[in-house]
C-alpha positions as CSV (number, residue, x, y, z in Angstrom):
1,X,0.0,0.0,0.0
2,X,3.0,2.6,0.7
3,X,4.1,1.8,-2.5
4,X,1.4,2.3,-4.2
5,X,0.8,5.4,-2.5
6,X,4.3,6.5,-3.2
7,X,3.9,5.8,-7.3
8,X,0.5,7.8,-7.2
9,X,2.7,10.8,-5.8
10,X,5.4,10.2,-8.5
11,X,3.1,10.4,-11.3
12,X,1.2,13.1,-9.9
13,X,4.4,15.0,-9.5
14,X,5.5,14.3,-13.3
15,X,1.9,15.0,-14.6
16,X,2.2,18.7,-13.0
17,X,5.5,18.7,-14.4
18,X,4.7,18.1,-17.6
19,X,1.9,20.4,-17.7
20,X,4.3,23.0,-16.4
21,X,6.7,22.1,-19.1
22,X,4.0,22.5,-21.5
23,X,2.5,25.5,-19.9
24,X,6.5,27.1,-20.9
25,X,6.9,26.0,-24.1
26,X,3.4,27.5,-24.9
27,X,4.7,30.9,-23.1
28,X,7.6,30.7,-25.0
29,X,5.5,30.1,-27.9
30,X,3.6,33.3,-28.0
31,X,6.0,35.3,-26.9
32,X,7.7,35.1,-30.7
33,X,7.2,37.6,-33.0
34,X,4.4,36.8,-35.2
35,X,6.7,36.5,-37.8
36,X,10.6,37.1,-38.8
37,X,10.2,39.6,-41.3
38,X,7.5,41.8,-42.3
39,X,6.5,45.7,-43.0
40,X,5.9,48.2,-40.8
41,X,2.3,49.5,-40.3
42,X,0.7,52.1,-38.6
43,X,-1.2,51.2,-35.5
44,X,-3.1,53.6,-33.8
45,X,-4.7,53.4,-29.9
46,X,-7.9,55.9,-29.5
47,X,-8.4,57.5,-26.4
48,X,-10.1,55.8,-24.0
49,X,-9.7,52.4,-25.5
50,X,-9.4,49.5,-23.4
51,X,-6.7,46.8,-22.8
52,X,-8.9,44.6,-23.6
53,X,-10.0,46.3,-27.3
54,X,-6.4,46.9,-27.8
55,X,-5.3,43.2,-27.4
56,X,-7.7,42.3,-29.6
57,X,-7.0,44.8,-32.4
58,X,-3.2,43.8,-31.8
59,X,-3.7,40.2,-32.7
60,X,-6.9,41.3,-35.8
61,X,-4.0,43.3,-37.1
62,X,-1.4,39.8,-37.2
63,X,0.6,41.6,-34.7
64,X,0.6,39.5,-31.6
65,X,-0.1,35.8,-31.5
66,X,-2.7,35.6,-28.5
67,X,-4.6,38.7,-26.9
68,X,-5.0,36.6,-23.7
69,X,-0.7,36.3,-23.6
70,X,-0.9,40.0,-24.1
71,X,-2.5,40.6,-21.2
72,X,-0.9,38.5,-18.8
73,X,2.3,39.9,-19.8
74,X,0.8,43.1,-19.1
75,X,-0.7,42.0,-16.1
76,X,2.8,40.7,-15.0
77,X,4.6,44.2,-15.6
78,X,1.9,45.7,-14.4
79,X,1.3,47.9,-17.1
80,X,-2.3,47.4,-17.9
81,X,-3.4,51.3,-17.7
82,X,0.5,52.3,-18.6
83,X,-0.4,52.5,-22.3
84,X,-0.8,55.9,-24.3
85,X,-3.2,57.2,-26.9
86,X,-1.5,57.8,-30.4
87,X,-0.5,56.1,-33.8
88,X,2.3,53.8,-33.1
89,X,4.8,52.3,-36.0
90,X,5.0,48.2,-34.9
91,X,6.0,45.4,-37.3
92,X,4.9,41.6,-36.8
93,X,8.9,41.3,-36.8
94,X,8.5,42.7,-33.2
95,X,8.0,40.7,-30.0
96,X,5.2,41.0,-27.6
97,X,7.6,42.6,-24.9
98,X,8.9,45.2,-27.5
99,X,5.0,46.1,-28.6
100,X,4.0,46.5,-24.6
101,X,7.1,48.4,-24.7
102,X,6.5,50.8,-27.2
103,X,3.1,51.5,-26.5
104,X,4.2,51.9,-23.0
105,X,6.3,54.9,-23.5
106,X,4.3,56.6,-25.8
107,X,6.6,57.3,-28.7
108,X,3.9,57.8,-31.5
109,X,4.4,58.4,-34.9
110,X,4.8,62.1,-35.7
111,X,3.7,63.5,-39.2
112,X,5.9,66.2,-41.1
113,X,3.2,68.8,-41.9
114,X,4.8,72.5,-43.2
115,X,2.4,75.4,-42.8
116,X,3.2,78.0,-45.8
117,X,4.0,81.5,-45.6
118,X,0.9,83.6,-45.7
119,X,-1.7,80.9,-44.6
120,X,-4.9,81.6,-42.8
121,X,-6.0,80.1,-39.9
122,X,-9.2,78.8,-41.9
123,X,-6.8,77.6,-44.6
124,X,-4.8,75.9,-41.8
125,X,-7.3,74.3,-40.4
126,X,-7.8,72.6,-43.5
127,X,-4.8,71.6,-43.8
128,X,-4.7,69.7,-40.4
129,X,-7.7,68.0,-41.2
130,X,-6.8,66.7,-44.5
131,X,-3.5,64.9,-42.7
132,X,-6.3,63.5,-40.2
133,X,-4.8,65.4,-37.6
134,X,-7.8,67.2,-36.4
135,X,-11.3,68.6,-37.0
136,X,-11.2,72.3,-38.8
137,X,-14.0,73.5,-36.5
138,X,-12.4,72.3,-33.2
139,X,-8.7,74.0,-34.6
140,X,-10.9,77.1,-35.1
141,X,-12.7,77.2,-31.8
142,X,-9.1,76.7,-30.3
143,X,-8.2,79.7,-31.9
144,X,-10.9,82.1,-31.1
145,X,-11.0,80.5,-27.4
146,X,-10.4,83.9,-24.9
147,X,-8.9,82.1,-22.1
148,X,-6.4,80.1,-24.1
149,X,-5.5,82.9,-26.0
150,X,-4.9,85.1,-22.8
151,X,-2.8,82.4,-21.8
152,X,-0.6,82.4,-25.2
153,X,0.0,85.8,-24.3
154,X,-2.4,87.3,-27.3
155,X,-4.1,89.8,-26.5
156,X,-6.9,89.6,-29.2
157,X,-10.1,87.7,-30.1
158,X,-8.1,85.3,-32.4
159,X,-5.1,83.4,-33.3
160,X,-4.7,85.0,-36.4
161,X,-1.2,86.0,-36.9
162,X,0.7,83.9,-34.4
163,X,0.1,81.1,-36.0
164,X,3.8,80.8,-37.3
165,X,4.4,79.4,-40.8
166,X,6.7,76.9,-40.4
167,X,7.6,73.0,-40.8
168,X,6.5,70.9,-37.4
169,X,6.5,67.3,-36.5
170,X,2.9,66.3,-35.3
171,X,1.2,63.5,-33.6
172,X,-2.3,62.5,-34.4
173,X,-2.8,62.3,-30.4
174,X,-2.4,65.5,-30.4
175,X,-5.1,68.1,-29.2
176,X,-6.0,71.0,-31.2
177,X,-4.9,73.1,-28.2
178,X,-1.7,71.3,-28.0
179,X,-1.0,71.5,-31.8
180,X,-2.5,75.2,-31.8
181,X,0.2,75.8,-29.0
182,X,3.2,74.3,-30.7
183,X,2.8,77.0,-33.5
184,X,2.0,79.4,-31.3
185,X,4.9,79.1,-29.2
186,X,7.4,78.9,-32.3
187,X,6.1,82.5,-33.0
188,X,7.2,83.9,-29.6
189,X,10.4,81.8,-30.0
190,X,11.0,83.6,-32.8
191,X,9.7,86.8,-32.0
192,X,12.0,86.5,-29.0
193,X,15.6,85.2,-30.3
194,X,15.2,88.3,-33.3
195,X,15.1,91.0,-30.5
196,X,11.7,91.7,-32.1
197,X,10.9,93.5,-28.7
198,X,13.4,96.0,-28.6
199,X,12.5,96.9,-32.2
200,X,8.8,97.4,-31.7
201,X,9.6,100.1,-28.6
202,X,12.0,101.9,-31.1
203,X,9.3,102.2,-33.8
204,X,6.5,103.2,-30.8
205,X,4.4,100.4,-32.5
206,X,2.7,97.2,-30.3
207,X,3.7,93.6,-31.1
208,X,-0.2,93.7,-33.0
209,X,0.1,96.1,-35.3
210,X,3.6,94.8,-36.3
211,X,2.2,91.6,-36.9
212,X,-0.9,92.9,-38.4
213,X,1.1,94.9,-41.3
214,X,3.3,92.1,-42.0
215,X,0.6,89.6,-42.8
216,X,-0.3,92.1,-45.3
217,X,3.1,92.1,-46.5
218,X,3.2,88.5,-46.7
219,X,0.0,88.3,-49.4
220,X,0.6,91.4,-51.2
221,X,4.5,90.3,-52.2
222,X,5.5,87.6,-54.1
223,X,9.4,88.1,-54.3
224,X,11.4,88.4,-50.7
225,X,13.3,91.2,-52.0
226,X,10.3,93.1,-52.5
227,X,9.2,93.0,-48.7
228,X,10.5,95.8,-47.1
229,X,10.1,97.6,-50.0
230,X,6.1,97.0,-49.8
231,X,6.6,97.7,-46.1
232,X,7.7,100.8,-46.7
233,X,4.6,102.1,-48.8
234,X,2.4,100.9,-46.3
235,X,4.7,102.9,-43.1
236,X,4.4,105.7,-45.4
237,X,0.4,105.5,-46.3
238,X,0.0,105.3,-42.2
239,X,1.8,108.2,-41.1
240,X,0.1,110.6,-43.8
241,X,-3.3,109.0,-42.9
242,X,-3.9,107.5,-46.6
243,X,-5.8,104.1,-46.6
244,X,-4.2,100.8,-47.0
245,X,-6.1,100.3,-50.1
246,X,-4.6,96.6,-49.8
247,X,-7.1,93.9,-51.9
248,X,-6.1,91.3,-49.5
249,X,-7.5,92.8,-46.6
250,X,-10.7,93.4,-48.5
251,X,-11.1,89.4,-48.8
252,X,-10.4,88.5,-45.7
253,X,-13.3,90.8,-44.4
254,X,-15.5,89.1,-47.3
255,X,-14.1,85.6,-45.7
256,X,-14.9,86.1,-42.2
257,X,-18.3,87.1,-43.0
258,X,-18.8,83.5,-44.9
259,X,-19.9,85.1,-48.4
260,X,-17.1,83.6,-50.0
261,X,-14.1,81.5,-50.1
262,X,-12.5,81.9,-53.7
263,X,-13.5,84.4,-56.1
264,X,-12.1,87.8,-57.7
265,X,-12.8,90.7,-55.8
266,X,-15.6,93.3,-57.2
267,X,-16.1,96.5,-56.8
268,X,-18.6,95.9,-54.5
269,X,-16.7,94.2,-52.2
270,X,-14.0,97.1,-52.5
271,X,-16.9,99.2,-50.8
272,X,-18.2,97.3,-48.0
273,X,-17.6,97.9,-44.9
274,X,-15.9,95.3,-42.5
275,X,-13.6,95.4,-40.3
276,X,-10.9,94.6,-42.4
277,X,-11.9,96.5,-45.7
278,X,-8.5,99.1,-46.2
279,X,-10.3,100.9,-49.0
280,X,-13.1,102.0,-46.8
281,X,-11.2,102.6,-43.2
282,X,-8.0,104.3,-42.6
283,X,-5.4,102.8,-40.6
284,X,-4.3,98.8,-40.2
285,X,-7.2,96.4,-40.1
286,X,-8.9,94.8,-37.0
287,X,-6.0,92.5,-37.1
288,X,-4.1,90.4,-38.7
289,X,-5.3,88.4,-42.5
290,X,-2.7,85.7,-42.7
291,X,0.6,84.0,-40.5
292,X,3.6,85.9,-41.8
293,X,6.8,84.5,-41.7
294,X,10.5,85.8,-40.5
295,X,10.7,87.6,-43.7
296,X,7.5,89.4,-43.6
297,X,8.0,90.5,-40.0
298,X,11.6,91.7,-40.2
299,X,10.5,93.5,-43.4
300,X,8.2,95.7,-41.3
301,X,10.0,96.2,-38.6
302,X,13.1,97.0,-40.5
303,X,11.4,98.8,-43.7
304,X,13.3,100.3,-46.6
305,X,13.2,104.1,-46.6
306,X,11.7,105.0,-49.5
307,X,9.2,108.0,-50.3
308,X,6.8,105.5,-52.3
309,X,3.0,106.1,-51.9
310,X,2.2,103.0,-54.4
311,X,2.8,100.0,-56.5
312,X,1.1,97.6,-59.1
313,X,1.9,94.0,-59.9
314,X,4.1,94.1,-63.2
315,X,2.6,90.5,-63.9
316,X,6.0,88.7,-63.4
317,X,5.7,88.8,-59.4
318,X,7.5,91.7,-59.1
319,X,6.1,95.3,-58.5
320,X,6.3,99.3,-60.0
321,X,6.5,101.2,-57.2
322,X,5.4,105.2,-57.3
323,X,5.8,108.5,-55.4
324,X,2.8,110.3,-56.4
325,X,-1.0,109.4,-58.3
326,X,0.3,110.9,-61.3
327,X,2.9,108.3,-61.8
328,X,1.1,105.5,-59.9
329,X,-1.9,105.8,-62.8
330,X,0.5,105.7,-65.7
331,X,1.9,102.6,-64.3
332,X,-1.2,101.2,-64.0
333,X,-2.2,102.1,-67.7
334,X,1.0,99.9,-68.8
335,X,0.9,97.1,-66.8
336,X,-2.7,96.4,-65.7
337,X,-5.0,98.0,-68.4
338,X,-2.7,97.1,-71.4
339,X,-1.8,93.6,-70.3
């Protein structure tokens, strides 16, 4: 009977074992890569998603070999709330361990996106959402949000402006304020290492104005060369109290009022009255039409002195610039009328 008792035990012992054995090979088993070669692809983790969902979409997507493993392994690290919102790069060349790894720490795929010279926040916003980046209306309520632009240090009802033109790495688990912050932050950067400052208090100007002039800069040039040439008109046309008379301007009053987003301007337009219109007000507009860039900023804070009251496209991107009416109208005769 004790030997019997004693063999029960033995095989007992080697059953659990075995199954132990088994149980490791298994682990071991899952643990591979779902493959030993394969392309990257784009995996991305929505906010609020559970470990559960994302286990599951891990192995859908050939990534993992078993959700349950997944879990466990997370369980184990104790990382099962650890992992971050975002689009992650992971290959089916990558182990379970590596995958936890990277989703652990967050590092998401960033998309290049450059914002041009002389952009709009509307046209911006666009932008954004066509690289699936963001809704337009929720960049544009960002941007016209008081307390978040009180907090950028703009003192205005919109980000218009300070939106700086530049080429930025972005994440698609990014917020609108978060992505409407990154480009707003580059502008003071900017702003700040060109001694911008010191520059406005010389010129008794405000930081708005400067940046409201330049953005008509930025759309009424087309050469760089040109800039503080342009800047220089508009300086002059300020201090002897002669309106803007900048077309630009003119549509961005016509935009903000929703009548239209792409058409040539008529002469009733040139007439109505917004806040923006520089044919029927005198002075700089409510604010800013467009993000200038370095260029279009330096140009108006470091104009050309010139004694030029006008110009006119020649039609080859460049301009004819004029001193008085007389000569402003014959210029226009030869390069607008007899084109």
């Amino acid at each position: 009977m004790k030997f019997l008792f004693e063999f029960k035990w033995i095989i007992l012992v080697y059953l659990l074992f075995m199954l132990a054995w088994a149980g490791y090979n298994k682990w071991q088993e899952v643990m591979k890569p779902v493959a030993k070669s394969g392309p990257s692809v784009l995996f991305e983790i929505s906010k609020g998603s559970s470990f559960k969902t994302i286990a599951q979409d891990l192995e859908r997507h050939g990534l993992i070999r078993s959700k349950d493993a997944f879990y466990i392994l997370a369980w184990y690290k104790e990382e099962l709330a650890s992992i971050k919102a975002g689009e992650y790069k992971l290959s089916p060349a990558m182990t379970p361990d590596e995958i936890l790894e990277i989703l652990v720490s967050g590092k998401v795929v960033r998309h290049l996106v450059t914002i041009p010279e002389g952009y709009n926040m509307f046209q911006i916003a666009r932008l954004l959402e066509r690289g699936g980046l963001l809704k337009k209306k929720a960049f544009i309520k960002v941007c016209t949000d008081w307390d978040f632009l009180r907090k950028s240090g703009i003192q205005e009802d919109s980000a218009e402006g300070y939106l700086f033109p530049e080429s930025y790495y972005l994440s698609k688990s990014s917020t609108p304020k978060e992505i409407a912050q990154t480009f707003i932050g580059q502008f003071w950067k900017v702003w700040k290492d060109n001694g911008f400052d010191k520059r406005v208090k010389e010129l008794n100007s405000s930081v708005h104005e400067v940046v409201t002039l330049a953005s008509i800069v930025e759309l009424e040039a087309a050469v760089s060369e040109e800039k503080p040439i342009i800047a220089s008109v508009f300086w002059n046309r300020l201090r002897r109290g002669i309106p803007l008379q900048a077309d630009p301007t003119v549509k961005y009053g016509v935009l903000i009022e929703k009548k239209i987003k792409k058409r040539k301007l008529t002469w009733r337009d040139l007439r109505k009255s917004t806040p923006y219109n520089t044919y029927t007000l005198k002075g700089l507009p409510k604010g800013p039409i467009a993000n200038p860039g370095i260029d279009s900023l330096r140009a108006v804070l470091y104009p050309k002195k010139t004694d030029y009251l006008y110009f006119v496209s020649k039609g080859n991107g460049k301009h004819y610039f004029s001193k008085t009416l007389k000569e402003h109208n014959r210029a226009v005769d030869k390069y607008i009328r007899h084109r």
